[in-house]
C-alpha positions, 0 to 999 in steps of 0.5 A: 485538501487544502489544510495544514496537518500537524505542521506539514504542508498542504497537498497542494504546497507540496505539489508546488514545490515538487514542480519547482524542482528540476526534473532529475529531483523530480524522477528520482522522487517518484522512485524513491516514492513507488519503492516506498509504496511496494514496500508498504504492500510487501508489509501488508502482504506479509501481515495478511499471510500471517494472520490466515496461517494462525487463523489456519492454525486455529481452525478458523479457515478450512483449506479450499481449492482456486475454484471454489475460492472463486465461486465464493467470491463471484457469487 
């Protein structure tokens, strides 16, 4: 963890300087970061909707209800 990759601070350094800011810097980071995060997942929801519905399309999916969904997956 401790490596420098492509030029970039390490995880610790940067952990150290996020504690050296003032706690306002400190708070507006972490939402800016768990905006950036839920974006990401939006992305890769939206992505993973796309691809079932042209799998969907293809003919490789069949539709299926919640339950038997379940049953597939708990078994």
């Amino acid at each position: 963890m401790g490596e420098y990759i492509h030029g970039m601070k390490s995880y610790g350094q940067v952990v150290d300087s996020i504690e050296a800011l003032p706690d306002e810097q400190q708070e507006s980071l972490v939402t800016l970061l768990q905006h950036r995060l839920a974006e990401r997942r939006r992305e890769a929801l939206v992505k993973s909707v796309r691809e079932s519905r042209k799998e969907f399309k293809s003919g490789k999916l069949r539709p299926a209800s919640p339950a038997v969904i379940m049953r597939r997956i708990l078994a």
